[in-house]
Backbone as CSV, one residue per row, in Angstrom:
resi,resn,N_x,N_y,N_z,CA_x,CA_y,CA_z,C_x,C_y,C_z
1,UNK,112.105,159.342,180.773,111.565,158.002,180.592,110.407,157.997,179.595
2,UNK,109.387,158.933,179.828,108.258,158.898,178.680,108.788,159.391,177.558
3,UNK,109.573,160.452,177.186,110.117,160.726,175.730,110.681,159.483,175.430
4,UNK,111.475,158.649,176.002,112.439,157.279,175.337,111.040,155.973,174.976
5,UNK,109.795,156.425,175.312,108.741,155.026,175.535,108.303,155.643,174.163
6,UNK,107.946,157.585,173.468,107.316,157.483,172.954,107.860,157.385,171.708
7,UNK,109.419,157.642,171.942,110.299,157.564,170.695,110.380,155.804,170.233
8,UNK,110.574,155.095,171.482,110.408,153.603,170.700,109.151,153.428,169.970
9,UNK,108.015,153.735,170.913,106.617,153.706,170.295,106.615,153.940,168.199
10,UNK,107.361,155.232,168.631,107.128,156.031,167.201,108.032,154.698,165.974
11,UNK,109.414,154.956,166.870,110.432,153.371,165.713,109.611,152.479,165.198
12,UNK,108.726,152.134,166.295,107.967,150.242,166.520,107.319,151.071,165.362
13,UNK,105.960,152.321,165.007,105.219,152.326,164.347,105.643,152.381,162.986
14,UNK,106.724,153.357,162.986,107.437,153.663,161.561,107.518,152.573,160.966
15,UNK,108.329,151.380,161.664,108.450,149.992,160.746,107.311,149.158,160.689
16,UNK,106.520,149.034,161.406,105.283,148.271,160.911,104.945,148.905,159.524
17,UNK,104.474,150.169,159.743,104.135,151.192,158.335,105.119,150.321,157.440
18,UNK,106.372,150.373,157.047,107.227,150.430,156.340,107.028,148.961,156.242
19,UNK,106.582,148.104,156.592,106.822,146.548,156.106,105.272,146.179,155.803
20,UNK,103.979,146.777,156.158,103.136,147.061,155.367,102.766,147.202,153.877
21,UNK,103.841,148.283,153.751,104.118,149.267,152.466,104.807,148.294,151.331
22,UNK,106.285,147.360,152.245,107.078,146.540,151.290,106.262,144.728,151.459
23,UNK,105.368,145.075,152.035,104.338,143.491,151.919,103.199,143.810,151.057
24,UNK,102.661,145.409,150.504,101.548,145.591,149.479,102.582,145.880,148.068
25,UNK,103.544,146.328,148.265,104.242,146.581,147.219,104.784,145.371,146.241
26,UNK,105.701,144.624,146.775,106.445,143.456,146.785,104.758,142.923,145.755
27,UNK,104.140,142.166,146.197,103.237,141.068,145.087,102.923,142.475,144.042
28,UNK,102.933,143.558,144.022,102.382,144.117,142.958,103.216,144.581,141.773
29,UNK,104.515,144.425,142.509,105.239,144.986,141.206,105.683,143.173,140.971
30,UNK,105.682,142.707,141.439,105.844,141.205,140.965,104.109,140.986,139.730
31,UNK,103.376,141.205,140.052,102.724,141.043,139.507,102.641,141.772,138.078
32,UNK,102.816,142.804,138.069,103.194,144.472,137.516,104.225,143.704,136.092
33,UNK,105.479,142.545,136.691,106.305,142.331,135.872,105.644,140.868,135.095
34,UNK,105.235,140.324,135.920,104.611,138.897,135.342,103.968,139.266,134.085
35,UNK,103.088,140.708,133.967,102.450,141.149,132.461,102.939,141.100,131.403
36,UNK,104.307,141.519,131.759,105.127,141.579,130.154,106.045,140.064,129.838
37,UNK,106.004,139.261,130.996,106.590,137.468,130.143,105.486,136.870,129.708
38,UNK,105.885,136.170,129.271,105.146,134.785,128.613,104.153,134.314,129.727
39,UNK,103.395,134.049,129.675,102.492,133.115,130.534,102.585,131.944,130.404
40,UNK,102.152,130.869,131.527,103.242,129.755,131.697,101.808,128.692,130.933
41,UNK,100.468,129.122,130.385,99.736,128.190,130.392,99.561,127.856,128.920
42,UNK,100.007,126.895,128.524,100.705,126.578,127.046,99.565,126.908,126.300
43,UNK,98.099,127.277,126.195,97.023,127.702,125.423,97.077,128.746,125.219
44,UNK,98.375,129.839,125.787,98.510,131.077,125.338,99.599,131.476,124.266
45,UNK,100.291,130.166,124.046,101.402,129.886,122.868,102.845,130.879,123.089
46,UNK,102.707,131.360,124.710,103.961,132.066,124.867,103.332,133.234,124.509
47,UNK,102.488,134.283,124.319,101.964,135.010,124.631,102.699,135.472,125.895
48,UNK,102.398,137.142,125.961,102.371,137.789,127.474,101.095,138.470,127.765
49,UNK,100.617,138.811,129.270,99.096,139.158,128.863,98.988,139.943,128.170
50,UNK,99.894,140.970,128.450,100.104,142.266,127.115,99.734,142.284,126.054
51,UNK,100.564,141.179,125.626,100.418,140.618,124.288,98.974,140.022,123.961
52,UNK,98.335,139.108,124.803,97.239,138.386,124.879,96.483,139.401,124.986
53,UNK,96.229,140.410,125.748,95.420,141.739,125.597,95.177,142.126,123.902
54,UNK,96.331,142.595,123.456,96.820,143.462,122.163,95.817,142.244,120.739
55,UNK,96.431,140.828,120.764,95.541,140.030,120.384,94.011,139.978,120.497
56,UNK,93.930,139.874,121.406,92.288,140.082,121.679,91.392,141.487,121.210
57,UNK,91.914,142.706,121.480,91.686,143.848,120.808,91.461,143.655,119.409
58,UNK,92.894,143.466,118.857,92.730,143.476,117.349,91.882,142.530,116.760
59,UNK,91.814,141.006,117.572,90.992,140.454,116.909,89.495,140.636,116.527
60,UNK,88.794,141.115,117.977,87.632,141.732,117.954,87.099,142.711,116.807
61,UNK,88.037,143.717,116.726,88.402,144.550,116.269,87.894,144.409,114.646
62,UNK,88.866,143.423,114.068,88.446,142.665,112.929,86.681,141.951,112.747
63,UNK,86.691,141.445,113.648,85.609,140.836,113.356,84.281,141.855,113.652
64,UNK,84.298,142.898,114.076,83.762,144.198,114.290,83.202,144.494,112.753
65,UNK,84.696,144.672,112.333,84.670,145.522,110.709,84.140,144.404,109.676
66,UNK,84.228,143.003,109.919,83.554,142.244,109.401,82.235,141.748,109.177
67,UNK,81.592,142.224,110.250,80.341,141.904,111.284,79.591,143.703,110.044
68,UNK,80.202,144.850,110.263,79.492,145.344,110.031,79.306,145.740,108.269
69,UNK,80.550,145.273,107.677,80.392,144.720,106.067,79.400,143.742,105.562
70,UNK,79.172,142.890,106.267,77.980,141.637,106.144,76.785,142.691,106.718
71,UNK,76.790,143.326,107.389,75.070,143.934,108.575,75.207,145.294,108.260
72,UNK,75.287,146.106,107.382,75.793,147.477,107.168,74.920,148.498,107.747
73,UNK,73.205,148.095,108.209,72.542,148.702,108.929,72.101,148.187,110.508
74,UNK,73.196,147.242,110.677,73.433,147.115,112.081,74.298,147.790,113.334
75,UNK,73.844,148.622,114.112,75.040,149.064,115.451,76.018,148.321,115.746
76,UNK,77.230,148.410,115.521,78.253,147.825,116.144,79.317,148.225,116.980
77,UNK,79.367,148.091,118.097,80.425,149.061,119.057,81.636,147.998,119.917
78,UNK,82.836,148.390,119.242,83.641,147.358,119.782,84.443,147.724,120.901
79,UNK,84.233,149.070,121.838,83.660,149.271,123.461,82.943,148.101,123.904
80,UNK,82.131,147.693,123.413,81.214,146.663,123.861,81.473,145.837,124.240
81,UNK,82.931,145.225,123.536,83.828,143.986,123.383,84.691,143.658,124.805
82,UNK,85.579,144.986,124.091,86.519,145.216,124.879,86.720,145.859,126.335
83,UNK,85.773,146.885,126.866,85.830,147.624,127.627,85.360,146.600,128.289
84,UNK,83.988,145.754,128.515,83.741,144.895,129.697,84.824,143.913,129.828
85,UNK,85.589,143.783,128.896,86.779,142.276,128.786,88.008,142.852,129.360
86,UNK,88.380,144.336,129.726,89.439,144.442,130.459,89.032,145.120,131.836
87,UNK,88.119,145.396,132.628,87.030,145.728,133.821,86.941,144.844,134.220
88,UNK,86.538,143.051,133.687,86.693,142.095,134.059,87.849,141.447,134.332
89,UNK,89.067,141.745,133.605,90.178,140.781,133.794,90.464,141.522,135.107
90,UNK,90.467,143.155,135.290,91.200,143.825,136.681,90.101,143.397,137.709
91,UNK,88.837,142.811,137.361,88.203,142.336,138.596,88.754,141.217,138.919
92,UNK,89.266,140.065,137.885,89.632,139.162,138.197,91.252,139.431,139.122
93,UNK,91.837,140.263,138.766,93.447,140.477,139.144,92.994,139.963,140.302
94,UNK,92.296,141.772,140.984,92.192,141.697,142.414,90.873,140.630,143.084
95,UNK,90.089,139.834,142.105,89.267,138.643,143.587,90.568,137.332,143.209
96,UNK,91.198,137.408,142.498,92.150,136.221,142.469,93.401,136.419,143.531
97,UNK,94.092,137.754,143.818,94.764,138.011,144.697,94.287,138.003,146.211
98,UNK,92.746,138.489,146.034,92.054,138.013,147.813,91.920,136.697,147.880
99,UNK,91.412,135.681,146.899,91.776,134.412,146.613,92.563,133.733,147.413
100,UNK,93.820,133.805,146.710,95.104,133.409,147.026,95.116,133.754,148.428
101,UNK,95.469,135.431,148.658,95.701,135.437,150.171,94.366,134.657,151.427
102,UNK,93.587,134.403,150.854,92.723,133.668,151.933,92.980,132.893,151.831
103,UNK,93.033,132.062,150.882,94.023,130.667,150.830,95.126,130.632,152.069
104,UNK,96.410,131.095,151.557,97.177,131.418,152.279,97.106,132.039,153.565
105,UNK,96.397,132.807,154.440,96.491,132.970,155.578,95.286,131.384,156.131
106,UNK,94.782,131.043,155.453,94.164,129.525,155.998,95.435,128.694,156.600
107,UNK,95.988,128.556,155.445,97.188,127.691,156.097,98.202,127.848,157.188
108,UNK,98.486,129.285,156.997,98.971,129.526,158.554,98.471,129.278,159.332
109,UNK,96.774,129.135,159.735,96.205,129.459,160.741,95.691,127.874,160.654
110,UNK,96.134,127.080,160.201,95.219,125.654,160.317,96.910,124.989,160.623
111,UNK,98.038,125.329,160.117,99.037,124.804,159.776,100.642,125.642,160.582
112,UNK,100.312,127.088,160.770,101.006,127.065,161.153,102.460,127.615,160.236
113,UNK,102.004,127.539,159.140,103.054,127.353,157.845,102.776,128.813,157.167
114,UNK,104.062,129.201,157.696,104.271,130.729,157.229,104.895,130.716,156.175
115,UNK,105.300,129.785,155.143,106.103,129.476,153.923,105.030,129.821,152.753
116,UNK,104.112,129.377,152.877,102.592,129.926,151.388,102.403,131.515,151.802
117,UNK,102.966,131.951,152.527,102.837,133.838,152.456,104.309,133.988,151.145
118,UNK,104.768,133.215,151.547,105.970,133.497,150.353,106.255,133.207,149.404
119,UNK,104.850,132.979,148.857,104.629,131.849,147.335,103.274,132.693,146.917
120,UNK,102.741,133.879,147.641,101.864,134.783,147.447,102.157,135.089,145.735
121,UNK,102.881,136.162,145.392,102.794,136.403,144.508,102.951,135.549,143.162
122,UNK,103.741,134.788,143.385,103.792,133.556,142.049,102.582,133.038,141.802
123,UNK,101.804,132.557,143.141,100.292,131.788,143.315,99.181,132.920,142.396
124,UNK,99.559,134.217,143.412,98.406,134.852,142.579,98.102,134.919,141.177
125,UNK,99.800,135.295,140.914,99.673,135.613,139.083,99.299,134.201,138.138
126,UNK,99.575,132.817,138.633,98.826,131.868,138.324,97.615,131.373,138.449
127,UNK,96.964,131.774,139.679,95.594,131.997,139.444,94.851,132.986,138.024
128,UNK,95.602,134.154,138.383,94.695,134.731,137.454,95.015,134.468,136.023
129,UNK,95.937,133.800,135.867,96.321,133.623,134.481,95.117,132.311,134.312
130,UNK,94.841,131.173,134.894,93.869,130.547,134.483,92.612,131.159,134.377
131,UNK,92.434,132.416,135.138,90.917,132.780,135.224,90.771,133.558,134.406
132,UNK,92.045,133.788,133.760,91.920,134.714,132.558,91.540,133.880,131.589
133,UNK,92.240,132.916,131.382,91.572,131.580,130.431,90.072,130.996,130.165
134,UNK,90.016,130.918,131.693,88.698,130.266,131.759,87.475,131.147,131.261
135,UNK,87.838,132.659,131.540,87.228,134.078,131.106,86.980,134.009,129.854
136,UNK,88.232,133.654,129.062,87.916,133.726,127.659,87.266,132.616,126.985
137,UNK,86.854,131.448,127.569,86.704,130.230,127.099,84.774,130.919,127.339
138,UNK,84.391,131.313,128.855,82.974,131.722,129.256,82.558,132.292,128.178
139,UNK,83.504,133.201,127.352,83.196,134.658,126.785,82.177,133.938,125.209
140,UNK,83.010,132.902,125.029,82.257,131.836,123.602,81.051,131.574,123.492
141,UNK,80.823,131.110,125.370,79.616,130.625,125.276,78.143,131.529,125.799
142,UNK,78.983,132.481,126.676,77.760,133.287,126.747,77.365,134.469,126.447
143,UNK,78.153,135.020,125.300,78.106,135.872,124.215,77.542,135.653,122.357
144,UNK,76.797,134.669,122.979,76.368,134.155,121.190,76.059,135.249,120.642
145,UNK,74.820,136.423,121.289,74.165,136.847,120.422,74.957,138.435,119.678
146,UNK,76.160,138.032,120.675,77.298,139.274,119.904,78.231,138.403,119.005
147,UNK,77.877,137.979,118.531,79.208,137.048,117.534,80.305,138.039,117.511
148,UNK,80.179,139.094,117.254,81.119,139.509,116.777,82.075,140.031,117.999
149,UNK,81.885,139.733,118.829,82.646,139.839,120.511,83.054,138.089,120.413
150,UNK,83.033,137.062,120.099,83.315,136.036,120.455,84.968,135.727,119.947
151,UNK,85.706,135.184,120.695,87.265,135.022,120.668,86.763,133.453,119.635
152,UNK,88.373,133.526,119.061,88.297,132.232,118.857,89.776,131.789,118.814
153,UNK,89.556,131.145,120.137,90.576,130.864,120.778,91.848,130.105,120.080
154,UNK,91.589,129.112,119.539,92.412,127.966,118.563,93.263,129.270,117.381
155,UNK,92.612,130.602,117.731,93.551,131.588,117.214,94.620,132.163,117.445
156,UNK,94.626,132.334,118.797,95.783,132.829,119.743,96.990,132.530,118.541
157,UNK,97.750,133.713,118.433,99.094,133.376,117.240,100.417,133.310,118.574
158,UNK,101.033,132.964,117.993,102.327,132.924,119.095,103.153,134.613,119.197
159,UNK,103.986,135.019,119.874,104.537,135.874,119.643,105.241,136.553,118.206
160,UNK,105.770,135.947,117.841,106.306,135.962,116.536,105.469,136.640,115.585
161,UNK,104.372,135.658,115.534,103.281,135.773,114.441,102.217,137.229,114.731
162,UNK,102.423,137.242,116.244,101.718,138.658,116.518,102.354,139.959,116.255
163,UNK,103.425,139.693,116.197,104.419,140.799,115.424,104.605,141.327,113.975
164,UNK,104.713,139.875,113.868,104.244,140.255,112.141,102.883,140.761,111.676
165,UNK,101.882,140.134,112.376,100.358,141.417,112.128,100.832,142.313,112.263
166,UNK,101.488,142.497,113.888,101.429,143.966,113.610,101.810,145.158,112.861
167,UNK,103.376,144.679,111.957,103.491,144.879,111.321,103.250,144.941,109.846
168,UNK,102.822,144.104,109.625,101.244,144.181,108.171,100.555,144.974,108.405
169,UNK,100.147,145.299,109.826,99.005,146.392,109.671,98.984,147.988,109.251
């Protein structure tokens, strides 16, 4: 009788583990794939963040080498740029995914409505796609005295056109 209680015991634990595992997994490789489409927020011109990443690099990048042709005895480090601008977007991933899920377990628990656990991952990656936006819009205004870190957004090229830089380059 106790070997058959501790063998269910052990089943019951194995699958909790195991639906744990496919409830942390599941939003991340969903998320994982959302990187490489298009983003749905038309100010990114069909961009993927990938892509929107790769843009942002190079643009900086440029205006780096520009910044230090005009200032030739000025420091310029475009680490500076970039390294806090992708530390920030993975801060944003994960407080936009606790976000969401507090969101979502609210509603179960006010509602009852176990259906927004299953809209988790779509929700999240749309959150952070605006906060990625809104990130870059902050970055204009409270980065003056680095001009040469400032996006300019009305730049964003579409896919196409980011291809062809890259290939010019």
């Amino acid at each position: 009788m106790f070997s058959t209680i501790t063998k269910l015991f052990a089943a019951f634990i194995r699958t909790l583990i195991t639906l744990i595992v496919i409830a942390v997994l599941v939003p991340l490789a969903y998320f994982g794939c959302r990187l490489t489409q298009p983003l749905d927020m038309p100010q990114f011109k069909g961009l993927s963040y990938i892509q929107f990443v790769q843009w942002r690099t190079n643009f900086v990048a440029d205006q780096v080498a520009k910044y230090k042709q005009q200032n030739p005895s000025k420091h310029t480090d475009l680490t500076a740029c970039t390294g806090p601008a992708m530390i920030t977007d993975v801060g944003r991933a994960v407080t936009s995914g606790l976000y969401i899920f507090a969101e979502d377990v609210s509603m179960v628990r006010a509602k009852g409505d176990w259906s927004s656990i299953l809209g988790f991952p779509s929700d999240w990656f749309e959150t952070f796609e605006q906060w990625v936006w809104s990130g870059a819009q902050a970055e204009q205004i409270y980065l003056p005295n680095v001009s040469y870190c400032n996006l300019n957004l009305s730049k964003i090229p579409t896919p196409v056109q980011l291809q062809d830089a890259s290939i010019n380059q």
